[in-house]
N, C-alpha and C positions, 0 to 999 in steps of 0.2 A: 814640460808642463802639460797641462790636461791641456785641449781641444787642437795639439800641434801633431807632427809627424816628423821625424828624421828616419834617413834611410843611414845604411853602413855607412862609415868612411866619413857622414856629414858632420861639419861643426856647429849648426845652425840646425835650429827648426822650422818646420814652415806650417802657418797656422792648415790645420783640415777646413777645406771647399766648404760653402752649404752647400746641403745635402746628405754631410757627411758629420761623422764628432768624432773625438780624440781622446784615448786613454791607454796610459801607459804605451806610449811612442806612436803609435799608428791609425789612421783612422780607418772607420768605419763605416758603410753607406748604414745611411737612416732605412728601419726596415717599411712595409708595409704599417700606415696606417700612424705612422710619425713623422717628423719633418727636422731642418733644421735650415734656419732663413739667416744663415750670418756664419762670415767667417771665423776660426777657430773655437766652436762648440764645444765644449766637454761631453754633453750629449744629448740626444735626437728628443723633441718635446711629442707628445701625443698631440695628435689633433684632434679638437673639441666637437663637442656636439653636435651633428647636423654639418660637418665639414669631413672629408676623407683625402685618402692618400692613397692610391692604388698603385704606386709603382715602389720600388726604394729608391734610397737617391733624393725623396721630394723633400724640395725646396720652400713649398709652402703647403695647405692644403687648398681642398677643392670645396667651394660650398656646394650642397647636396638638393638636387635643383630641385623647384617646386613640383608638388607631388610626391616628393619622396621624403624620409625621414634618416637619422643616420644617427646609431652611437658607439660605433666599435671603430671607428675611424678608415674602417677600410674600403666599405662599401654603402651604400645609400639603399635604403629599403625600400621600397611600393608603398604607399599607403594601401590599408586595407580596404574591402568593404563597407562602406559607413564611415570613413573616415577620408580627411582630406587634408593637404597643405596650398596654402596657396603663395608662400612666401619660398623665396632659397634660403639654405643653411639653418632649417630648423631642425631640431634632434628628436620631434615627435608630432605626430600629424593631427588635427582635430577632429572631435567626434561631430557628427553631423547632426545638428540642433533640431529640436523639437521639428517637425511633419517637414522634414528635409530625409534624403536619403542618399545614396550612393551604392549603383551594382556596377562599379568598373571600379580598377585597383588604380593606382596613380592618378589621382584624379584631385583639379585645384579647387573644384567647389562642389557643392551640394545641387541636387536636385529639388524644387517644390514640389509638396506632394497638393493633387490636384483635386480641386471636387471634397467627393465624401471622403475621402482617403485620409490618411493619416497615418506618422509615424513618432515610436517615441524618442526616436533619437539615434542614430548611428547604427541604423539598420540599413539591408540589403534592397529593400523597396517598401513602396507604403502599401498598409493595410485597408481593405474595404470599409468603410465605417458603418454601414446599411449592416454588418451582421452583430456590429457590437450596437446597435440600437436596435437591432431585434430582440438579442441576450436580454439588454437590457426592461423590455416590457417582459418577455417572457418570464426574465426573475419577479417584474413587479405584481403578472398577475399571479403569479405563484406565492408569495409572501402574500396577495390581497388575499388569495382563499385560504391559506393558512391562520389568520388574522382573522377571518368569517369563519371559520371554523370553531375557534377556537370559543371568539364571540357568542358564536351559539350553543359549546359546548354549558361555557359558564349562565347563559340563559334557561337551559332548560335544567340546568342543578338546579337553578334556583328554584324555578318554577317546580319541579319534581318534589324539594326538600319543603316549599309552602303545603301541598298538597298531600304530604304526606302528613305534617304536623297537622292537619284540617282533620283527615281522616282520624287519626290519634286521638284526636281530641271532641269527634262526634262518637266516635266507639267509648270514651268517657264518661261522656252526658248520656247514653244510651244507660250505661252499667248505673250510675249514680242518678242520674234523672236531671232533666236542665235544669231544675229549680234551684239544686245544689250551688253551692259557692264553692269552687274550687280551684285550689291553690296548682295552677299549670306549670307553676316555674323548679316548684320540686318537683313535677316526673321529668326526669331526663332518660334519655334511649341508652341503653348500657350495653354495647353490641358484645359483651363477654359472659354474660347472663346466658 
């Protein structure tokens, strides 16, 4: 039966070791990155998330000690830059939280970022903050004269389109004589004339 072995000549089976599983008469060491924790196996289980197995043969796995992450069951990763574990046998490291950071790999916690600094999160070090509040006046006086500009642009239409209806309208009373009653609403400017 599955998880046993017999050799020639035997009448009996004898269940496969852990370590090992059994099919069709013979067993087999568990390879890399699976396990088998009991006698007579049929066969070898993967090991989970954040646990490994680096040898064959294993009997159980290994949790994947803090700092590292693990999902292939064989070997356990570094955390990255910006990331961290600070627990064993997890299968994925954290990113490191708002104005925290991390510039070493393996690493169980985050660093504070200090002063004006800052970072957004799972970066390599924090940022100066004295030049994103520079940026930030420099766009504001940039949008202020933009905004004054534009302010004065629509002032002096105004102003220019009064003055010019002024003029229009004293070169009328000159032609016709001020005494005249004159209907100003029918001349309108026909710039296609």
């Amino acid at each position: 039966p599955p998880g046993t072995n017999s050799s020639d000549g035997s009448t009996s089976c004898t269940k496969c070791a852990p370590g090992y599983s059994g099919q069709y008469g013979f067993c087999s060491p568990c390879e890399f990155g699976t396990y088998s924790d009991s006698f007579g196996a049929s066969y070898c289980s993967d090991c989970p998330g954040g646990q490994f197995a680096d040898k064959v043969s294993a009997t159980k796995c290994n949790k994947c000690p803090p700092g590292t992450s693990g999902t292939n069951g064989i070997t356990c990763d570094p955390c990255q830059y910006g990331y961290y574990n600070a627990q064993e046998g997890k299968a994925a490291c954290k990113r490191c939280g708002v104005n925290s950071y991390n510039n070493k790999k393996a690493q169980t916690s985050c660093i504070k970022c200090q002063g004006i600094y800052f970072s957004l999160g799972g970066d390599f070090s924090c940022t100066n903050g004295l030049w994103y509040i520079v940026g930030l006046i420099v766009l504001t006086v940039i949008a202020g004269i933009f905004l004054s500009l534009v302010f004065v642009c629509l002032l002096v239409c105004r102003i220019a389109t009064h003055i010019w209806k002024r003029m229009q309208k004293s070169k009328l009373n000159k032609l016709f004589g001020s005494n005249q009653s004159i209907d100003y609403s029918a001349l309108k400017y026909n710039p296609q004339k």
